[in-house]
Each structure stands twice: as C-alpha cells, then as structure tokens.
N, C-alpha and C positions, 0 to 999 in steps of 0.2 A: 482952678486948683491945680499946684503942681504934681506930674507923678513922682511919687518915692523913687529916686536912686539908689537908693541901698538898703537893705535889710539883714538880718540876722535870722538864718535858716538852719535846722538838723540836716546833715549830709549823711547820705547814702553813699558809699560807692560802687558802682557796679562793675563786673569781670565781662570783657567781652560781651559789650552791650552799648549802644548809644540810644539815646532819645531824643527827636527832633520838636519843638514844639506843635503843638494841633494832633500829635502825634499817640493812638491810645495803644497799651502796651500790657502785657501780664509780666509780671515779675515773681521767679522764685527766689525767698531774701530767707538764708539760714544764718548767718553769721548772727554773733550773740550782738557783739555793738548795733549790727544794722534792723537786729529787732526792737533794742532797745529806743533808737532812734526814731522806729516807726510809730510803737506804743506812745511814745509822746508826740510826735503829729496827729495819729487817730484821736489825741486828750483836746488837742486844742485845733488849727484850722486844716490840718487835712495836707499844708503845703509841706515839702519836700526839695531839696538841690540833689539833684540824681546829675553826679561826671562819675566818668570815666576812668581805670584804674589804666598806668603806664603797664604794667607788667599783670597778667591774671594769675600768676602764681603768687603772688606775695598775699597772704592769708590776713596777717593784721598792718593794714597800710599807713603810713605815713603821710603828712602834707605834702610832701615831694614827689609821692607816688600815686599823686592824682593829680588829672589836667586841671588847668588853673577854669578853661570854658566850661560848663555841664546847662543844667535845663529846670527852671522851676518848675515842678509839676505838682498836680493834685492828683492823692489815690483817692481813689473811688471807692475800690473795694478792699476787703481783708478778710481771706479763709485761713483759717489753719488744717494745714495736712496733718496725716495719720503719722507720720514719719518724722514729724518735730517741725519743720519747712512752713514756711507762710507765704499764700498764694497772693498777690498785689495786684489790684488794676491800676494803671499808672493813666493819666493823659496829661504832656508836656504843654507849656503852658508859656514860659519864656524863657531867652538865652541869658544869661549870667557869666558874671565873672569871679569867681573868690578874690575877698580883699585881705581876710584871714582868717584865721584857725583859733579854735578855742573846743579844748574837752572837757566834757561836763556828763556827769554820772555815765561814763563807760561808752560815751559817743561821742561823734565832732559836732560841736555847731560852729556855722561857718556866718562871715559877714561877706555877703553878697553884692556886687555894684550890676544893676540891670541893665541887659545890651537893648538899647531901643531899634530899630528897623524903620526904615522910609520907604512906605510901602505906597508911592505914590506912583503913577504907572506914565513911563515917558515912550518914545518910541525905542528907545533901544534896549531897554526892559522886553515891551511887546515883539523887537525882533527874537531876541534870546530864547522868549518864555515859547515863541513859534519854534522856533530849533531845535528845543527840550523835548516838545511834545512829538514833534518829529522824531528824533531820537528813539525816544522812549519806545514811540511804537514800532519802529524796525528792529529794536531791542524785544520786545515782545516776539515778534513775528520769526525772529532769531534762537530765542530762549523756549519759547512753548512754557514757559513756568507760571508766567501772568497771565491772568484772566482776562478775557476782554468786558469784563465788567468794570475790572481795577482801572482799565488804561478812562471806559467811559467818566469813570468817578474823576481823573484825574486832570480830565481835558475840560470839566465846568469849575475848576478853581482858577480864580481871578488874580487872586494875590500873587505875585511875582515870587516873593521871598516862602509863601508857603508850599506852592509849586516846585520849589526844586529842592526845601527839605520832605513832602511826600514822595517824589522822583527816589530821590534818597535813599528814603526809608524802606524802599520795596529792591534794591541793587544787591548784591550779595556782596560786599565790599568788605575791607576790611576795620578793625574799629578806628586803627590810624588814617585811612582818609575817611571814613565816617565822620573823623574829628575833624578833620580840616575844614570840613563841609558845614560841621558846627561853630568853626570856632569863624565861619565866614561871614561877620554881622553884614558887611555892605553886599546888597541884593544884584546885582550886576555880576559882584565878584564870583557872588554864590551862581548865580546862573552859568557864569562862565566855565567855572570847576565843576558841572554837574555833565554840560553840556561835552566837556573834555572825557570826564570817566564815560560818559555814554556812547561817545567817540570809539573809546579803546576796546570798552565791553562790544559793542557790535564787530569791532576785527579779530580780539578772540574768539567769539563764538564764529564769527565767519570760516576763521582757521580749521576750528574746532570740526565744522560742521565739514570743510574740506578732506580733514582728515578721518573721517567719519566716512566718508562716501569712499577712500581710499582702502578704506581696510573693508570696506563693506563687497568693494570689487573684490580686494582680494581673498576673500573669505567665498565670495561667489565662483570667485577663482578655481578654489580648491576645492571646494563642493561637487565643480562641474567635473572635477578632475576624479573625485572620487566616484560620484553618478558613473563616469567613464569604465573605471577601474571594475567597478562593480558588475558594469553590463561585461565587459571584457570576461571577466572570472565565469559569469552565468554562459556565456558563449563556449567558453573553453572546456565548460561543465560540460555541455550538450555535444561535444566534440570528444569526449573523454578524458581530456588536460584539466582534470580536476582540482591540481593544487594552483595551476598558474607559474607561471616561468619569470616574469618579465623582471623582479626584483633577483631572483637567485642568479637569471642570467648579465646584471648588472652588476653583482656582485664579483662573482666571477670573470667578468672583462677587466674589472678596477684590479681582483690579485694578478689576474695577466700583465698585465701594465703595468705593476710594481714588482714584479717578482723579475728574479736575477738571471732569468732564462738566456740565450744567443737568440738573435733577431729573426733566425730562421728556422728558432722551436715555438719563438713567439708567433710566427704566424701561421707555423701549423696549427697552435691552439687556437688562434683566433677563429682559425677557418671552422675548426671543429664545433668550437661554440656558437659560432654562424649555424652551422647545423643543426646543434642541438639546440638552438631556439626556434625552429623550425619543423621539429618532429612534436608529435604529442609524447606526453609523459608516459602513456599508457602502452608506447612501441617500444619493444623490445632493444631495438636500436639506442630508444633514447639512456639508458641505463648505462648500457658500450662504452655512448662519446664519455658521460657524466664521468666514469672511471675512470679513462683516458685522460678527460683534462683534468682530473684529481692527480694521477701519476705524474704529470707534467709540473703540477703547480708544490708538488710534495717533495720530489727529488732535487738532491742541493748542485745545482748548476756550476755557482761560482763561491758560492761559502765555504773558508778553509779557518783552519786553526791556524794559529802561528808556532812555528816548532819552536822548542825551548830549549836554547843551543846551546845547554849550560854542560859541558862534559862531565866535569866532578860533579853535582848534582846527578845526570845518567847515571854515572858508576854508582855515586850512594844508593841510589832507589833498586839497581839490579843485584847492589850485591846483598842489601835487607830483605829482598824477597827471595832471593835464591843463592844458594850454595853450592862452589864450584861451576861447570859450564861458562870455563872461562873462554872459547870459542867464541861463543855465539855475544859475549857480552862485549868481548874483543870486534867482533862483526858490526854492531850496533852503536858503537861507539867510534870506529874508523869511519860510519853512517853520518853521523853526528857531525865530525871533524869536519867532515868532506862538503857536505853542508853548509857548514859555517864560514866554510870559505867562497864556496861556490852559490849557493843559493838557488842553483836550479837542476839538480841534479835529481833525477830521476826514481824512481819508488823503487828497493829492489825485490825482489824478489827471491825469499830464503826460503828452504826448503828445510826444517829441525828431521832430521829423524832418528832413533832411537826407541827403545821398550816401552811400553806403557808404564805411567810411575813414573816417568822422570823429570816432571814439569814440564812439559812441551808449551802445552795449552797455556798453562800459568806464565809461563815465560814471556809467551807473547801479551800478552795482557800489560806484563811488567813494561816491556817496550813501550807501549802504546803511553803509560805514567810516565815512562823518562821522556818520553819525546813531548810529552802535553797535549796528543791528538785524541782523538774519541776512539772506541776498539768495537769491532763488531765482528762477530762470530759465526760462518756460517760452517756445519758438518756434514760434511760430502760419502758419510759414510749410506752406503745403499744406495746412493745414487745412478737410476742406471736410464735415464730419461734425457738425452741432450736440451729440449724444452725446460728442465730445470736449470739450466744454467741458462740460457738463451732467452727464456723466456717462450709462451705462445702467442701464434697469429691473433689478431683482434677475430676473427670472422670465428673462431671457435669460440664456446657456451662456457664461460666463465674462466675467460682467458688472464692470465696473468704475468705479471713480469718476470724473468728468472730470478734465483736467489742473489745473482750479486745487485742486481738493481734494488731489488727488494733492502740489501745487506747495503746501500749505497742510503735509501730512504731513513734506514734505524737509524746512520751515521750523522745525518744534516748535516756533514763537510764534504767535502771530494778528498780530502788528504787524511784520510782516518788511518790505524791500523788494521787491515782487516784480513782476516785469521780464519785458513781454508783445510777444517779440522777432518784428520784421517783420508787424505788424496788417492793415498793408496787402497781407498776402501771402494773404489767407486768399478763400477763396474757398465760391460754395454750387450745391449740385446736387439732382435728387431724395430726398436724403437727409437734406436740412434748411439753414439759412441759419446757420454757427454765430457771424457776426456780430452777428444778433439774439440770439443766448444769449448774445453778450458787452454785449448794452445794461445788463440788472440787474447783473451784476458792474461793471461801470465807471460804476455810478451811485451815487453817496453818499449818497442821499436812499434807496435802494432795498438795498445791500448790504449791512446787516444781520442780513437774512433772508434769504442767499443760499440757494439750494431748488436741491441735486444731487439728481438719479434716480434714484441710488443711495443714498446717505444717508437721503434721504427725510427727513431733520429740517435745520430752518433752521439757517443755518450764519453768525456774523457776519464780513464783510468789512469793516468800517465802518474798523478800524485799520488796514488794509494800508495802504500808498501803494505805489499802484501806478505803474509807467513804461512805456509805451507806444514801440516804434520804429517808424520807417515811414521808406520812400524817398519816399514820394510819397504826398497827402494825397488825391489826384483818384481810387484806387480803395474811398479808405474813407467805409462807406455816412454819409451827413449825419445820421443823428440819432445814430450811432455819434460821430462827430467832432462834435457837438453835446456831448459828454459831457464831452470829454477838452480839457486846458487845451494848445493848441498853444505849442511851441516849436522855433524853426524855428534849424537848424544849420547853417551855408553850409558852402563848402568854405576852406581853408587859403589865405592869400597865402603868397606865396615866403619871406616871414621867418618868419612863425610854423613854416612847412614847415623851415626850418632850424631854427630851436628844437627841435622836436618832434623832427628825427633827430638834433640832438647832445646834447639833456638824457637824452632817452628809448630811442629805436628803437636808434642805435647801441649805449652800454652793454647794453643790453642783448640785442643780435646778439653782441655781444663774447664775452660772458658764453657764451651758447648754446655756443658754437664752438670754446670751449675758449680761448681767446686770451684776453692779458693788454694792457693797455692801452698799453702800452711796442710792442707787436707790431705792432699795426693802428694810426696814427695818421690819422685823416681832417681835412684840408685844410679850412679854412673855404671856399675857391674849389672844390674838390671836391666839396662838400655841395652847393653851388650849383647845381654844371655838371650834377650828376648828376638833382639835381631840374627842371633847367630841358632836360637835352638826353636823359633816358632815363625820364620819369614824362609821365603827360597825367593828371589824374584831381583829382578833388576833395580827396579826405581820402588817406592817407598809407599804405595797405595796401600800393601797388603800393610804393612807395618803400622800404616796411623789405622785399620783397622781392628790391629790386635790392641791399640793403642786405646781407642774407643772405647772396646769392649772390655779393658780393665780398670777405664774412667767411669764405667757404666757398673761396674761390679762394688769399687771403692766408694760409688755415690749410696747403694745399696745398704754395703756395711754402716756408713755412718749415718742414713736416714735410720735406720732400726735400731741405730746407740751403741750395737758394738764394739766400735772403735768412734774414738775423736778424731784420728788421725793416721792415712793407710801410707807405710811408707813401701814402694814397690822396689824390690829385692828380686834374685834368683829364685828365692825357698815362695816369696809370694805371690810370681808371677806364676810359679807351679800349681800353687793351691787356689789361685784363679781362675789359671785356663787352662788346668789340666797337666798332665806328662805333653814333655816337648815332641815335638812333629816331626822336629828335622837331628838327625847327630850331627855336630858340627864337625866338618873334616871327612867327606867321601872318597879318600887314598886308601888302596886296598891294607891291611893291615898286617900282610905277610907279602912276599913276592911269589910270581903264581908264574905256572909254564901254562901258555896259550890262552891270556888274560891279558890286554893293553887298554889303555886309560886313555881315550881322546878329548880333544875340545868341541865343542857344536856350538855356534853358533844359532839362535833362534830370535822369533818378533819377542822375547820374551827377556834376550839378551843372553849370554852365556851360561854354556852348563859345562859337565862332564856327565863323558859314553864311553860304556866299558864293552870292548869288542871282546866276543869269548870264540876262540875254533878249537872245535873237538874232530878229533880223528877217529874214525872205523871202519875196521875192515870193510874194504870193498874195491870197483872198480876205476877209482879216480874222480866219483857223480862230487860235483859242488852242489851245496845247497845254502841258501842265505834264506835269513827268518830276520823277523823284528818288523815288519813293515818299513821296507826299503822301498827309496825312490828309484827311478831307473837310471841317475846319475851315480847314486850307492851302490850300485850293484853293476854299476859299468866297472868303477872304481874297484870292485873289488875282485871283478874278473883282471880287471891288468895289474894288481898285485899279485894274483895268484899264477898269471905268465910269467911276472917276471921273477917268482920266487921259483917255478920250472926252469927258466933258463940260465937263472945262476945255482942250481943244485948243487954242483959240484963244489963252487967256492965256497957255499955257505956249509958244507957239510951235510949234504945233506942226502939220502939214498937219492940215485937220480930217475930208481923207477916209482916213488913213492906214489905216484899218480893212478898207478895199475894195481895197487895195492889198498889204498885206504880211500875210502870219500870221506869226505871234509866236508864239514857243517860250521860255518859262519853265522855267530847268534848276535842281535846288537839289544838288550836287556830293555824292559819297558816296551814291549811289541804291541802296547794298542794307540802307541805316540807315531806319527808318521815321522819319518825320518830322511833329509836326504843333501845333495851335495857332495863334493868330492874333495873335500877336506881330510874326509876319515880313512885316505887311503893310504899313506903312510903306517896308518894304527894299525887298519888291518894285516898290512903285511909283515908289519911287526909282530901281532899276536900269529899269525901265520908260520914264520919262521920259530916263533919260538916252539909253538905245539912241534914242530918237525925234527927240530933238534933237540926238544928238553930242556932248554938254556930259559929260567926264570926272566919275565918281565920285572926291572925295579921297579915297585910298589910307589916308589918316590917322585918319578917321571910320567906326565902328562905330555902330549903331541899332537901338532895338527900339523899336513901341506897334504898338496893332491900326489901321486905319482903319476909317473909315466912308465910305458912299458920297458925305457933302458934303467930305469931306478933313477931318472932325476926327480928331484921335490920339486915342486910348484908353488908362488905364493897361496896365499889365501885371505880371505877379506878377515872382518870382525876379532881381529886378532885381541884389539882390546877387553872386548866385552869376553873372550874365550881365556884370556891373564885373569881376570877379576875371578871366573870361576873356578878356576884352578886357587890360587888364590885362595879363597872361600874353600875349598874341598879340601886344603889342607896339603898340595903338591909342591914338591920346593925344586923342583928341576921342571923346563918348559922344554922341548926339543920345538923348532920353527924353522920355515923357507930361511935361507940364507937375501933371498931379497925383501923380506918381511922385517928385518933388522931394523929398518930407516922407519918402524911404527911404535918401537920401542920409546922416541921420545915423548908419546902422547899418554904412556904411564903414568899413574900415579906414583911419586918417588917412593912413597908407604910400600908400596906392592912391588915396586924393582927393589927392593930393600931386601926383600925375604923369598925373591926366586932366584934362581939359577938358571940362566937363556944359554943354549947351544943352538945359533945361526947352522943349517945343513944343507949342501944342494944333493947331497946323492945320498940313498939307502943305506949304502952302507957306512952313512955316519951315524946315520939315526940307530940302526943296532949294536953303535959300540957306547953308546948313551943310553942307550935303554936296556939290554940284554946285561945278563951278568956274564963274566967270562968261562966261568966252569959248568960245564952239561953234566946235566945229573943223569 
C-alpha cells in the first residue's frame, strides 16, 4: 500500500520554537486561533503541523509569516493553566511541507505534502554520523551544560537522519538555523550542517573559555594586589602610618608634573615628596614637607591675566567709581598706553597718599577692573615682625609663608593688582625691621627673585603692580619711599564732596537700608548743609556716616507710617541728627591784636590754628603752651629773635624783652602739634600783640621763617587752601616758591581766595596787619 503524500492538517504556529521529529516537547499555546486549533485536534486524531513563525513579534500571523517546512506531530497531553495558557505535550512525528492555506472557524488548516527521508545507512552516512558524535562530545566537555547521560542516549541511535535532528534539538542555536537544519530532508546534507554548527559551537566556547581564564588571571590579578595593599596598610599600622601614603603620595607626584612650576621648583618638590614618602605619618616632620609641597603646588608660578588694553574703557571704569584724582587716574592710564605699546614693561610701583576718606583703598581696587587683573589686599598696618613679610624658616613649629606669598596664593596669577594698605603704619622692634624686607619686594630691579624663608626658591614679582597707601609720607623709611613713585591725594572741596554723596555714598546708603529712592529724597541745599554744618575731615568716610544714619532714621519714620515719604532738607537734617557740630566759616569774626590764623597741615589733611601771644609784665620769660613739638617751638623761638632784631623798624620798644614775658598759646592743647610752617603766624601774631596793629580777620598763612625774616617753602600747601577755603578765609599769605603749587588747585577754590606769594616778613605784615596801631 502506498504512503499518503499529502494531507489536510490544523496549523499551529509557534514563536521561537522549532520541533524536530522523534522529538518530545511541552508547549505553552495562548493564542485564541492556536486554541481553537487544538480543541479540534484533541475532537479528532490528536495530529497537529507545528512551523515556525518568521518574525515572534507578529501576534496574528499570516501565510507569509510562516516557513513553508514545520513537523507533524501528535500531542499527547493537554492541561489547562490557572492563568488562561494551555500546557501541550508535543512529540514530532514527520517533516512537511505546506502546499496551502485555508481558514476555517478562526484557525489555519493547512494542506501538507510529507517530506520522506532515506534512512538507509551507507558508509559515508556512518563516517558523518562518527564525526557528529564526536563533536558533540567535545561539545559537551566544552559546554558543561549536557549531561553525560544525554551524550549516552544519543551515541545508541542508529538512524542517520534522527541522530542529527536529536544532536540538534539539544544545541542552543537559533530558530533560523534550527530551520535550516529542518527544512534539510536529504540525511547527508543534514549531517553535514550539524556537523559544521558543532564545528563552530566548539571554537566559540573555546574562545569563550580562553577568555574566561583571561579575566580570571586578571581578577587573580588584582586580588593579589589588593591581599598586597591590605598587608602593606596592617604593616604601616604597626609602624604608626596608620592612613598609608602610597595613593596620596601618587597623587601628589602627578600635580607635580602637571603643574606650571620652573624645573628647579620642580625638583625640589620632588625631592621633598621623595621624603615624605618615606617618613611615617605620625613624625612631626612628616606634616612640614605635606605643607611645603601644598605651598609649592598652590602658588601661581606662571599663570597671568591678560591686561585689558583698552584706554577709554580704563578711563570709563576710573571715572564711575571715583571723582576727581585726576593724578593717579592720569598715572594709570599713561600705565596702560606704555603697555600697549611695549608689552613688557614692568609692574610699577605707586605709592597714593593722602587722608583717610579719600578712596585710596577703593582706588586701587578700581585699577585692578580697568586693567582686568585679580586685586589682592594685604594691610601692613602693625606690622612689626620682618618674618611677616618674609616669611618663616621651615625648622620652626608652624612656620608659614610671609604675607605677600600668601597675598600671591589668594591672587592665582603673578600679574594681580596687589595693594599694600597703610605702609606707613608698619613699624620695627627686636624682632626685625619688616620695612627693610619690604625694600627687595618694592624694588623692580630686584623682585624677580623675591627669596621668602619659607619657600626658600626665588619667586618673581617683576609683574605685579603693586599700590602702596600711606597717611603720611614722614614715617616711611627714605630709601623705602625712594622705591615707590609718590602720589599725593588731597582732601575733597565742598563740590566734589557733593558729587561723591549724590552720585555715590547716597544710592548707595539708599540701597543698604532697604529704601527706595521715591522714599529718601535728599535736598541739593541738604547735601550742603549737611557737609558744611555736621562733617570736618578731608575725604568723605565721616559723611556717608552721617549719611547712614539719617537713612537709618528715614527708614524708621516710614516703618511706623509717619511719613510715606522723607525728603532731607537743612530744617530735617536738624531734626534728625540734632543742632549742627560744626559753624561753617572758622575766620575770626572781628580783627583781633595778638591773634593770627595759620594753616596745618595733618594725616587728617588741612585745618586752620589760631596762634594767640599775650603780653605781661615781667622779665622777657617766653613761654609756649598747646602741646608743641620741638620743631614748633624751635620755630617760634626764631620768630621771636628775629622780631628782637628788627625792633626798631617794626616799631617797636626795643627793651620790650626786659619788660614783658610773652606767653605763646596754639588753642586745642590736648591735639599734639608741630612742624615749622607756623612760623610766619607766630611772628605775625607776635608783632602785632607788640605794636597793637590788629590781625585781618580775613587772612590765613603758612611758610617756615628764618632768623633774617626769610619765608621758607612748605609742604601740604593744597590740603592747607582747601581749609582755609572751608573756614571761610578769602586772603592766603604763602612762600613765594610755593607759587608753582597753586596749579594743582581746584579752579572752585582759586576763584574765591586771594594768594600773596612772600619771601621776607616784612611782606607778610603788610598783608596781614592793618596799617593804624590802636
């Protein structure tokens, strides 16, 4: 009897699954069509065409999206899961072909053409099926995954063609050559594709297994290394190197070797961290170097700014932060020029000085914006230790760098501004002079090769530009201020002092205090009064104080609802802070005999001294009061010779000396006082107590004398205009070579005095004296 070629079968399709014939199998089948499918095989013989889906994503498939090969097979069993899923026992049975498709109630049936097999066994079957099982088992002995039960089961089948779909069926393959492997009816062929994948599978798992033993060293590797690391730390414990070194000290070699140090700081660090890998943690030593190479790897060797050479730009930034000091802004900007041509010109070295209040500080600050460098601050006031500037030796207990190292660290550039606040404050004791440690730093020719005691390696300063502040130029040592390029700061006239609290100090008192500019309005007569009847002082500190405190009062009134809105006036700056401080205009207010008006100079900037000599019977005794220096009172012993040796012309008795003692007062006696400026005044108020002839009330003076009655320059001439000036004097008497100081005036203030240039005495009394003796 023939067998059936073809039949009509319910098709299953399966996801990622193949079935080989002889092959038993469990199936989980959810899909609604592949239940229905099965429901009617369990009705009738149990048979089933189980292929293969092309794609396992595709949910309800197509004829197109099944191989045309799959497998007749008979299920055995059929559970239903708890989960809706039906459990299938499958065993493949034979290979097939679909001839076509046909749907019928919600499933495929399919017309099948059966693939028959020649499963007669020649020699070259027998060598195959030897090469397979060969395979297979170096496959095994490779994989560890198969049983050596599975390989016995597999070495008593005879069948050529079922031998290498069980082979097969046990591979982890994928469903594409799984198929291949099915759709391989001629048994030779199928041997030889099995015997190929067993081929390949044994050289990846070979690979596999190389690569395995590769990482398995290296894993071993680094185990040993930690074992290592581990005894090393318990060793280093037992020695008192409790944290261990060897990564921090690796660390620290790599910033050596990247950082921008010269070749021969770099190898003093190195040397050092040689060292200090070699001390335990617990010696005192080792803490030293650790700081040491900290200061090395911290300080900017070769990192700079780029200066910002834009001129007008400099000018705008100098003149929105300050007002007037057209000097110093003139200095910084010729900086700039000089610069921009040159490109290698040297840091200089300015020296501001002027009263407290005058912007110094902030000046410098502003330079540092115009140029684009970084600003750093160090204040030398008190200082009286050369080791701060210098730095100390390493061998002392918690030595450190001096301030400009330190002031070099804050900057991280070498070309910063940096700003060496109150010079003239610094002072020296047994301890050292640290003035002279600031001569090689403020020397361009010298800095370099700046040499801290700590560092101990030359350090260059050559880019800084440095700035310098002083009150006063008479306690900084001369070959110090031989260094440094002077510029000299006066104090504020009355306008610029209103500029400065309405562009500046106010908004931003405003600001502080929480108040809006609608809130606080201040009075252009306000600004005035307040400056002229509640400030005495040079620069503008005290002013934005008084400034504050009637931001502070205004905030008051309008927190408590009094006012919406405080506008400050003369009548409200009264009823704020009080009856005024100052009368504005300190010119005597009638003309007085043995009464003269001088200028002084102080760190405070200009005043007016009123010299008073009273005459009394007696033997000729001088006496001077007010707390006089011994310059003042040298000064006023050779006005009072030379008013004896001119007696006669001045009119004057010429035994007046045997007859009266003279008592010289200088008012305000608990102010020290001194200098030899005031010696003009005093022989003017001198002469006139002698003759009777009134001082004009209207005339202020300052020069030194001498014993023939020549006038002498004198310094501060500006700051000594501004308080006359202020005090309300409209005549100046001055040295006749003081002339050439007049152009550094403000035009406001040569507007409204009257200058008499004098070299001898007796010009000064025909300017100041009235011509009729009472």
């Amino acid at each position: 009897m023939d067998p059936i070629r073809t039949r009509t079968i319910p098709l299953l399709p399966l996801r990622g699954l193949i079935i080989y014939p002889t092959v038993v199998l469990h199936l989980d089948v959810g899909r609604e069509k592949s239940v229905e499918a099965l429901e009617k095989v369990m009705m009738n013989d149990h048979q089933i065409f189980l292929a293969a889906q092309k794609e396992i994503s595709i949910e309800e498939p197509e004829a197109d999206d099944i191989y045309e090969i799959g497998t007749i097979s008979t299920v055995k069993q059929m559970l239903k899961l708890p989960n809706g899923t039906i459990r299938i026992l499958v065993e493949g049975n034979q290979r097939a072909r679909i001839q076509s498709f046909e749907k019928t109630d919600g499933h495929y049936e399919v017309e099948v053409e059966l693939l028959e097999e020649d499963e007669t066994i020649d020699l070259e079957k027998q060598a195959f099926m030897r090469k397979a099982l060969e395979q297979f088992e170096g496959y095994i002995k490779l994989s560890k995954k198969i049983t050596e039960e599975t390989l016995a089961t597999v070495r008593d089948i005879e069948e050529p063609g079922r031998l290498a779909d069980i082979i097969s069926s046990h591979l982890p393959l994928k469903v594409k050559q799984k198929q291949e492997i099915l759709e391989a009816v001629n048994v030779v062929e199928r041997l030889r594709l099995v015997v190929q994948i067993l081929n390949n599978e044994q050289e990846v798992l070979g690979l596999e297994k190389k690569i395995g033993q590769q990482v398995k060293r290296s894993m071993e590797r680094t185990q040993k290394e930690y074992y290592l690391r581990e005894q090393m730390k318990a060793i280093q414990k037992e020695l008192g190197d409790r944290d261990g070194k060897e990564g921090e000290v690796e660390d620290l070699r790599e910033k050596i070797e990247a950082s921008d140090m010269p070749e021969q700081v770099r190898e003093t660090a190195l040397k050092e961290l040689s060292r200090y890998e070699k001390i335990p943690a617990s010696s005192a030593e080792s803490g030293v170097i650790r700081n040491y190479i900290d200061w090395l790897l911290t300080i900017p060797w070769k990192a700079e700014t780029e200066d910002k050479l834009d001129i007008q730009r400099a000018q705008k930034i100098l003149d929105e932060a300050h007002y007037g000091l057209e000097k110093v802004k003139e200095r910084v900007l010729e900086y700039l020029s000089v610069q921009k041509l040159t490109r290698s010109l040297k840091g200089p070295i300015l020296c501001l000085v002027g009263p407290p209040g005058v912007g110094k500080t902030s000046l410098a600050r502003s330079i540092a914006q115009s140029l684009g460098r970084h600003f750093v601050r160090v204040s030398l006031g008190g200082v009286r230790d050369e080791a701060e500037i210098r730095g100390h030796r390493r061998t002392y207990v918690g030595a450190m760098p001096g301030r400009i190292i330190q002031g070099m660290k804050k900057a991280e550039t070498i070309n910063p501004v940096f700003l060496l606040d109150e010079i003239d404050k610094m002072s020296n004791d047994f301890r050292g002079d640290p003035s002279a440690a600031m001569l090689e730093v403020l020397d361009p020719e010298q800095n370099n090769t700046f040499s801290d005691h700590y560092i101990e390696e030359p350090y260059d300063l050559s880019k800084v530009m440095f700035i310098t502040t002083a009150n006063t130029v008479q306690t900084i040592p001369q070959p110090l201020l031989d260094r440094m390029e002077l510029i000299s700061i006066a104090g504020y006239t009355e306008v610029e002092k209103q500029h400065i609290a309405s562009q500046h100090l106010i908004p931003r008192q405003i600001e502080l205090h929480g108040l809006k500019k609608a809130q606080c309005r201040f009075k252009e007569e306000g600004i005035l009064f307040l400056i002229r009847r509640y400030t005495r002082e040079a620069g503008v500190r005290n002013l934005e104080r008084r400034i504050a405190s009637i931001c502070r009062k205004a905030a008051k009134l309008i927190v408590t609802g009094e006012k919406k809105q405080v506008t400050i006036s003369p009548s409200m700056i009264e009823q704020l802070l009080g009856k005024p401080l100052y009368s504005y205009g300190q010119a005597e207010t009638e003309d007085q005999v043995g009464v003269a008006t001088g200028l002084a100079y102080t760190a405070y900037g200009g005043d007016t001294l009123s010299i008073e000599v009273s005459l009394l019977p007696g033997k000729g005794k001088l006496t001077l009061t007010g707390k006089l220096g011994d310059v003042m009172q040298e000064s006023a012993q050779a006005a009072f010779s030379y008013v004896r040796s001119r007696a006669e012309e001045l009119g004057i008795d010429k035994d007046f000396y045997e007859k009266y003692d003279i008592h010289i007062h200088v008012p305000e006696g608990a102010t020290p006082k001194d200098g030899p400026s005031a010696g003009i005044t005093m022989a003017t108020a001198l002469v006139s107590a002698l003759t009777g002839r009134p001082v004009k009330k209207e005339v202020g003076m300052t020069g030194e004398i001498t014993l023939r009655g020549r006038v002498l320059p004198i310094g501060g001439l500006k700051e000594k205009t501004l308080s006359a000036h202020r005090a309300g004097l409209t005549t100046i008497v001055i040295p006749k070579e003081n002339e050439r100081d007049l152009d550094d005036l403000p035009e406001s203030v040569r507007e409204d005095l009257s200058f008499y240039p004098v070299s001898h005495l007796d010009e000064v009394l025909k300017h100041a004296l009235r011509g009729d003796q009472v």
